[in-house]
C-alpha positions as CSV (number, residue, x, y, z in Angstrom):
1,X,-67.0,26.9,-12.1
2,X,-67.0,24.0,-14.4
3,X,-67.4,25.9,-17.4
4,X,-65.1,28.5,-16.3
5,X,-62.5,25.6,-15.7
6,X,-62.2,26.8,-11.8
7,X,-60.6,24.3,-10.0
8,X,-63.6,22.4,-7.8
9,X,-64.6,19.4,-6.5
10,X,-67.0,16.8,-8.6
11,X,-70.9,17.2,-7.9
12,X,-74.1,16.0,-8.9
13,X,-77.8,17.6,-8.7
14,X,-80.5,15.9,-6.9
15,X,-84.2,16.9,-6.5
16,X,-85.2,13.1,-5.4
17,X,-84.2,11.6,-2.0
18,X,-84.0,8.1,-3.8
19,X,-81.5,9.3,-6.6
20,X,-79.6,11.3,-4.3
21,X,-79.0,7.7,-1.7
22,X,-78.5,5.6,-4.8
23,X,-75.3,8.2,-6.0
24,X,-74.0,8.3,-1.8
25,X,-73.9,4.2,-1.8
26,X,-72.3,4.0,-5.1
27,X,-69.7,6.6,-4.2
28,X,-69.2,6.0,-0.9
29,X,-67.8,8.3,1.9
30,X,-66.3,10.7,2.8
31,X,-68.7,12.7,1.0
32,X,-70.6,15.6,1.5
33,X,-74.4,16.7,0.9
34,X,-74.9,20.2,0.7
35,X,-78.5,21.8,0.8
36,X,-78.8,24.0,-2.2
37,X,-79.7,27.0,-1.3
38,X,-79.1,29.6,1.6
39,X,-79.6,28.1,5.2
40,X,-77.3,30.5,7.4
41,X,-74.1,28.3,7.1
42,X,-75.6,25.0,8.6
43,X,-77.2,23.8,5.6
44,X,-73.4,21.5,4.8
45,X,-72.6,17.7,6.1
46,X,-69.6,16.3,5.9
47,X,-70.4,12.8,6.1
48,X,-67.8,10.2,7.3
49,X,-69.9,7.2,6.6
50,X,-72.7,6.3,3.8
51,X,-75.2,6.1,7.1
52,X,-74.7,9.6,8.1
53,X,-74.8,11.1,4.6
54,X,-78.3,9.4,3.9
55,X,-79.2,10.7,7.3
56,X,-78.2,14.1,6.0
57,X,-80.5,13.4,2.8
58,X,-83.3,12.6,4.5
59,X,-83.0,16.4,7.0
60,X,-83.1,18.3,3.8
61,X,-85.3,16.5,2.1
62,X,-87.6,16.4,5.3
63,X,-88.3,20.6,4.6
64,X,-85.7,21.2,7.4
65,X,-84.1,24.0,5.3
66,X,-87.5,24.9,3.6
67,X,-86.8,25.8,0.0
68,X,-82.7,25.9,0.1
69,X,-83.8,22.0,0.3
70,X,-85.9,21.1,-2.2
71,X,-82.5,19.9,-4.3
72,X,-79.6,19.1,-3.1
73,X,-76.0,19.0,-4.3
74,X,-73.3,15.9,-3.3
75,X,-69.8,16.8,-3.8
76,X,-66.6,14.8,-3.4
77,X,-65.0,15.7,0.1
78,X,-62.3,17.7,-0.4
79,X,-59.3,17.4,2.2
80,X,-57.0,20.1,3.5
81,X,-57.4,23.2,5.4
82,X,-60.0,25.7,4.3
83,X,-59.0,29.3,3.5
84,X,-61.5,32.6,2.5
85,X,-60.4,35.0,-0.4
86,X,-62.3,38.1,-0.2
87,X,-61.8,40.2,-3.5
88,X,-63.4,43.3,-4.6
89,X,-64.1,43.9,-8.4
90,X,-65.4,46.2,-10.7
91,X,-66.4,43.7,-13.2
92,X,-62.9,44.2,-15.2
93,X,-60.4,43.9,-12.6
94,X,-60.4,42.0,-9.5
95,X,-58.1,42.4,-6.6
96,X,-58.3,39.9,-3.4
97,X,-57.9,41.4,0.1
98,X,-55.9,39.3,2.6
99,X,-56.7,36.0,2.6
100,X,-58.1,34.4,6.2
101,X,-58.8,31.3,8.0
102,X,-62.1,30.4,9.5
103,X,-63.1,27.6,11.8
104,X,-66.9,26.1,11.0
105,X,-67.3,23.1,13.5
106,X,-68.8,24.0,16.8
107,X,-66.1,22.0,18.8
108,X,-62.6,21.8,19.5
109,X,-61.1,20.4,17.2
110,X,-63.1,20.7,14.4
111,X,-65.4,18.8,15.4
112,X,-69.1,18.4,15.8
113,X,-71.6,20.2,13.5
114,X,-70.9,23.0,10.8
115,X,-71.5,26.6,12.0
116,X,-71.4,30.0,10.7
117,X,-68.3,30.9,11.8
118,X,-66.6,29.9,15.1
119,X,-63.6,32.3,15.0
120,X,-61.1,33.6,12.2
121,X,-57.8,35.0,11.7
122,X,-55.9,37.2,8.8
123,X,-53.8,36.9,7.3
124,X,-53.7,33.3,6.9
125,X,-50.3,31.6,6.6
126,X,-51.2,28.6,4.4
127,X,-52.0,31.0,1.5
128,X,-48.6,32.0,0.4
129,X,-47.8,34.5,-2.2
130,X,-47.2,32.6,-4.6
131,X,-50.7,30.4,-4.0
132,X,-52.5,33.7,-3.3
133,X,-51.1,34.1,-6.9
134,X,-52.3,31.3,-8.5
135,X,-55.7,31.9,-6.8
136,X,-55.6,35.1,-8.7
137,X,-55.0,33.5,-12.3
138,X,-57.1,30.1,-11.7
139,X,-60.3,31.3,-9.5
140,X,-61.2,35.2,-9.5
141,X,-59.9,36.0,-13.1
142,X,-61.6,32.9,-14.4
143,X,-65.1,33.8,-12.4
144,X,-65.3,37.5,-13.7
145,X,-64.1,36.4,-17.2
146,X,-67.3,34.0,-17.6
147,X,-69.6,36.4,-15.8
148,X,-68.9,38.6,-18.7
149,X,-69.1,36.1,-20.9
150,X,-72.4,35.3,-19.8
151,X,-73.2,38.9,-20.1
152,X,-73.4,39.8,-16.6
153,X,-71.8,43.3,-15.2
154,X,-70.6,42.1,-11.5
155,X,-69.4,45.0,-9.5
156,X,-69.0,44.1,-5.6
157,X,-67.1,41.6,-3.1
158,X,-66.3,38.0,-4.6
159,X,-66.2,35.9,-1.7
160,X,-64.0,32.3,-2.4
161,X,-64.2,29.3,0.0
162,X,-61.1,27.5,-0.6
163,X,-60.1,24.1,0.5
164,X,-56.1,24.0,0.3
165,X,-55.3,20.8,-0.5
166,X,-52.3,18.7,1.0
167,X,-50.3,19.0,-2.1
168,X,-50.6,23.1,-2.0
169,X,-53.3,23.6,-4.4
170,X,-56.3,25.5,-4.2
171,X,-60.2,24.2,-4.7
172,X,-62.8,26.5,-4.6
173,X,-65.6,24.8,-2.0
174,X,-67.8,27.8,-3.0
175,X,-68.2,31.5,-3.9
176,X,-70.5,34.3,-1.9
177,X,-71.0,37.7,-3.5
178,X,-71.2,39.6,0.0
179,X,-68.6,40.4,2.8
180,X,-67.8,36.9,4.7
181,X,-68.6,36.6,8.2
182,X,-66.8,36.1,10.5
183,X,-63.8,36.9,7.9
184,X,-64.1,40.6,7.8
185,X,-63.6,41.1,11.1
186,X,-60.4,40.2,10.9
187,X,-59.7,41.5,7.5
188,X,-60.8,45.0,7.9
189,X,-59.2,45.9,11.0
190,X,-56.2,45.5,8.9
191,X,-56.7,47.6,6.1
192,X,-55.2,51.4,5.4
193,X,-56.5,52.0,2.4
194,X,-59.8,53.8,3.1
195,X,-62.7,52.0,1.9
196,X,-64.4,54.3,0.2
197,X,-61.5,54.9,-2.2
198,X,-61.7,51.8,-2.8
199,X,-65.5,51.2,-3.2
200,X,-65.6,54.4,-5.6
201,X,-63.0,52.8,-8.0
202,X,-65.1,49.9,-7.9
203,X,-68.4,51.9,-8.9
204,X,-66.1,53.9,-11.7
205,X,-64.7,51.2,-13.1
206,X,-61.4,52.6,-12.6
207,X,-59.9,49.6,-10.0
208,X,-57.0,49.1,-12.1
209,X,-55.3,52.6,-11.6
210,X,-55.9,52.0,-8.0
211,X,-52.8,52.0,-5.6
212,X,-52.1,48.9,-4.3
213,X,-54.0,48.3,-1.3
214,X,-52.1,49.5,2.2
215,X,-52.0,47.0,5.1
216,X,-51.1,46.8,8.0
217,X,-48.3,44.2,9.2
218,X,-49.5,42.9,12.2
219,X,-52.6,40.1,12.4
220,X,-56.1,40.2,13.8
221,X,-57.5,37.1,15.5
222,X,-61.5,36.9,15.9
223,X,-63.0,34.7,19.0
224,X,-67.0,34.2,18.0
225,X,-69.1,33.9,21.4
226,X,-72.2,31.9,20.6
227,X,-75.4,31.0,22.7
228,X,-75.3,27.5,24.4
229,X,-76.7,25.1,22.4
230,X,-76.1,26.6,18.9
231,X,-75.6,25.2,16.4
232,X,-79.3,23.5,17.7
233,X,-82.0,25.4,19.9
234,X,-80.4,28.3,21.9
235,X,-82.5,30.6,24.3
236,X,-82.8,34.4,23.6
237,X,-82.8,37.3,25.3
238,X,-80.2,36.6,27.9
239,X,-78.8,39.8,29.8
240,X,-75.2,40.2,28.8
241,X,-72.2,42.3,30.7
242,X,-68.6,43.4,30.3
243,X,-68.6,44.8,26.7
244,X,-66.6,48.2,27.6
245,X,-64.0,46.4,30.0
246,X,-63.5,44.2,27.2
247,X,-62.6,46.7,24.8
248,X,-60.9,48.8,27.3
249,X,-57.8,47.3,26.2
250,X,-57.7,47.7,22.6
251,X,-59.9,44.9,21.5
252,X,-63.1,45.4,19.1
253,X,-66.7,43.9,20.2
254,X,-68.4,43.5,16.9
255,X,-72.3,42.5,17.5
256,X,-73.8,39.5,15.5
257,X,-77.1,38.5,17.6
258,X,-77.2,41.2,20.2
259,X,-80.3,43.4,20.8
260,X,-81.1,46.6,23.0
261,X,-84.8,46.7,25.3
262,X,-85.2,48.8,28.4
263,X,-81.5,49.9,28.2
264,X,-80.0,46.8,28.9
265,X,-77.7,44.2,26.4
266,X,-79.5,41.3,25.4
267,X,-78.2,37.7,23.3
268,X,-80.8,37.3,20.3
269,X,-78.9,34.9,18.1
270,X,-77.0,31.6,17.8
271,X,-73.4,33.5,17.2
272,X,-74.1,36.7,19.9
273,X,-70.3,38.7,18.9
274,X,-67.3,38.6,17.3
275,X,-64.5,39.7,20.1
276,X,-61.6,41.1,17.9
277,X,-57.3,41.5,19.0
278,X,-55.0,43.0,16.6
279,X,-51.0,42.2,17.7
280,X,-47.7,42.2,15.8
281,X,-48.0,38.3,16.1
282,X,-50.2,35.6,15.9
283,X,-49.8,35.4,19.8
284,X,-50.7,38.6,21.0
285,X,-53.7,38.9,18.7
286,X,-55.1,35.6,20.5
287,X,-53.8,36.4,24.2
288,X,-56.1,40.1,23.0
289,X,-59.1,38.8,22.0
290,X,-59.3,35.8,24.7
291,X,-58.4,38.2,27.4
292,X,-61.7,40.7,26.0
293,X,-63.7,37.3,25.6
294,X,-63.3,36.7,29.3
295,X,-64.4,40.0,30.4
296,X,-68.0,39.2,28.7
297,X,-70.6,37.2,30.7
298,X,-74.2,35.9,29.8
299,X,-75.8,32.8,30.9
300,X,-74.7,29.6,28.6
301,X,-71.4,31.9,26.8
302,X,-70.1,29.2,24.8
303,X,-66.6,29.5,22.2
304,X,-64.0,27.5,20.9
305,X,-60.8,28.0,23.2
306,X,-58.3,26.6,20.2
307,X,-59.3,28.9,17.7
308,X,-55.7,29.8,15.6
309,X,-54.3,26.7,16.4
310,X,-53.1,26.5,12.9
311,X,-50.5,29.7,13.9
312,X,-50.2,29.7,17.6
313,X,-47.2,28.9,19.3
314,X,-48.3,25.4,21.5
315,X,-47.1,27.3,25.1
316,X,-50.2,29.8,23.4
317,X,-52.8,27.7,22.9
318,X,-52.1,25.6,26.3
319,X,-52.4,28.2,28.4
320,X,-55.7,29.1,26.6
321,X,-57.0,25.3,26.4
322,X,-55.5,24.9,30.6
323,X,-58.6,27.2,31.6
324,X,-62.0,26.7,33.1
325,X,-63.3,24.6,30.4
326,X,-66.5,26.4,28.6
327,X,-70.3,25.7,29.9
């Protein structure tokens, strides 16, 4: 990004816990220490205080995220609301998909400890037009112009993790080259255009004499239902019921840490599904996707009740927040 010139927050490398605490007390907090490498979205701390980011060095350092922690990388906090740009490029062009608006922290809020994905919603307000714009001319065509410079032929899904800043400008927090999850499940409902047009184009090289992508106008809202105790320890294997009266009423049940024995629906991950509503407004998507979430049971069902607080009306997110509180 930096030698791209990609808008992004100021790092340093560490491979050292002593190097790594002696650049936190200097700098100070906020700040956040990121384990560098893949550790299923829980590998990030965003540290309020100096004492909690060199507790966060010593976890990664400890071989908590095995080899996604042998180095480390400490950014400068970025502040603002974070926003996902999913694009799709054929190594010459590149043409983002509607942007969305995830929700990390495991509590209400935002609070508590980053997740994988707590919920999501598309499209996202906060990235206008005329930012989405900008996006396009300061972040993806700037990433595929020094991937070719750097003789490298990327064909496949750009993934952007933006922090919008208070004054309205983008930062790129970081990039994924797969499908975002829990974003596409919001996107993809969404979408007209049939995939595999689009996907050919991308394999031909021949994205930029595609049609403009179709959408549709309404907006999907996704409500993840996790295991209780995730992001930590969770139990597996827990019986699960009321997946077809769920849907029965237009929502989508996508599966994220579901499995099948002796005929019978069974939790096997930390974020079990993604319960999807689609609605002409931000409102009926939520009330859609709440509604299906309640129709689901397993022992220890945990999810975030204000997810889309950022769009929904506050008579909305009352009546949602007014029920029985989650176990």
């Amino acid at each position: 990004m930096v030698d791209a010139g990609i808008p992004t927050a100021k790092y340093a490398q560490f491979s050292d816990a002593a190097s790594a605490k002696a650049y936190v007390e200097a700098n100070g907090a906020p700040i956040v220490i990121k384990a560098d490498g893949l550790a299923a979205g829980k590998g990030v701390t965003v540290a309020a205080t100096v004492g909690e980011a060199l507790a966060a060095i010593e976890a990664c350092f400890s071989g908590q995220f095995g080899d996604a922690g042998q180095t480390m990388v400490i950014e400068e906090c970025l502040m603002g609301q974070e926003a996902s740009i999913l694009a799709i490029t054929d190594g010459h062009t590149i043409r983002p998909l509607l942007p969305a608006q995830d929700h990390k922290r495991i509590g209400e809020g935002d609070t508590g400890e980053n997740t994988g994905g707590m919920g999501v919603y598309a499209p996202a307000p906060i990235v206008t037009p005329a930012l989405l714009e900008k996006v396009q001319k300061q972040v993806l065509e700037p990433a595929i112009a020094e991937l070719k410079r750097r003789n490298i032929s990327y064909c496949g899904i750009l993934y952007a993790g933006l922090m919008i800043t208070p004054a309205g400008e983008a930062k790129v927090i970081e990039f994924n080259c797969r499908f975002g999850d829990p974003e596409t499940q919001a996107i993809m409902p969404l979408l007209n255009t049939p995939l595999d047009a689009i996907l050919t184009a991308c394999i031909e090289g021949q994205l930029a004499s595609l049609p403009p992508l179709d959408w549709n106008p309404g907006t999907c809202a996704c409500v993840v239902t996790a295991s209780g105790g995730y992001p930590g320890s969770y139990k597996r294997g827990i019986e699960m019921t009321g997946i077809p009266e769920a849907e029965a009423n237009g929502a989508v049940v996508f599966h994220a840490g579901t499995q099948v024995k002796q005929a019978k629906l069974l939790t096997d991950g930390g974020r079990v599904l993604g319960v999807c509503g689609i609605g002409e407004t931000f409102d009926r998507a939520f009330a859609q996707s709440y509604a299906a979430v309640e129709k689901i049971n397993y022992e220890g069902k945990y999810y975030r009740r204000d997810i889309g607080y950022q769009v929904r009306s506050a008579q909305s997110l009352a009546e949602t927040l007014d029920k029985k509180p989650n176990s």
